[in-house]
N, C-alpha and C positions, 0 to 999 in steps of 0.2 A: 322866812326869807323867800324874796320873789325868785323864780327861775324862767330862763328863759331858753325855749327847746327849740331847737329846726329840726323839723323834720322833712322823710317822703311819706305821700297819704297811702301809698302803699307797701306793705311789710316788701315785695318781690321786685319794687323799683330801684334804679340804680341808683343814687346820688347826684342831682347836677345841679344848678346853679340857679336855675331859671326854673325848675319846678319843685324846689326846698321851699318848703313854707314856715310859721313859726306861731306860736303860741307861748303864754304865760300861765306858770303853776305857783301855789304858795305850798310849800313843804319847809319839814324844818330841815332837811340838810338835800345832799345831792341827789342820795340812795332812797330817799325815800318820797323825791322827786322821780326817781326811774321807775318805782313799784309801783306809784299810782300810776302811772301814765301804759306800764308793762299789761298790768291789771285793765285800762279801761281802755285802750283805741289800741289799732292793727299798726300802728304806725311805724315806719322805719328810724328811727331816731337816729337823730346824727350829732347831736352836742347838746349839753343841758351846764347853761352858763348862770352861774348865781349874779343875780345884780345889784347894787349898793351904791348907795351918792350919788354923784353926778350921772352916772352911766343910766342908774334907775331913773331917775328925773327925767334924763333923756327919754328914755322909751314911754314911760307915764304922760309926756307929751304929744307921743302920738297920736292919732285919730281913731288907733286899730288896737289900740291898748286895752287889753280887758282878760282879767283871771280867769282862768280855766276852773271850772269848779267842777270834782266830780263825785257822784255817792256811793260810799265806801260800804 
């Protein structure tokens, strides 16, 4: 399953709107979306959204689409 995280690039930043970024992971459930990601970047994580049908389609058509791959 695709996941889709926002985060901040910094573990010590607050949360805002306009510097929340976001990236794409494939794990097979939520949690093991959270450990790779815990495991390899500093990152403040703010939501980790599973995508499916339409929704995934939508973002696959983005320009800035692209999986996160990382080594385990």
């Amino acid at each position: 399953m695709i996941f889709k995280v926002t985060y901040q690039a910094n573990m010590l930043d607050v949360p805002t709107r306009e510097t929340t970024m976001s990236l794409y992971v494939e794990a097979e459930n939520e949690i093991e979306a959270r450990k790779k990601l815990d495991r390899n970047t500093p990152y403040n994580i703010e939501f980790i959204q599973p995508l499916q049908g339409k929704h995934l389609e939508y973002e696959q058509n983005k320009p800035d689409f692209e999986i996160t791959e990382f080594s385990e």
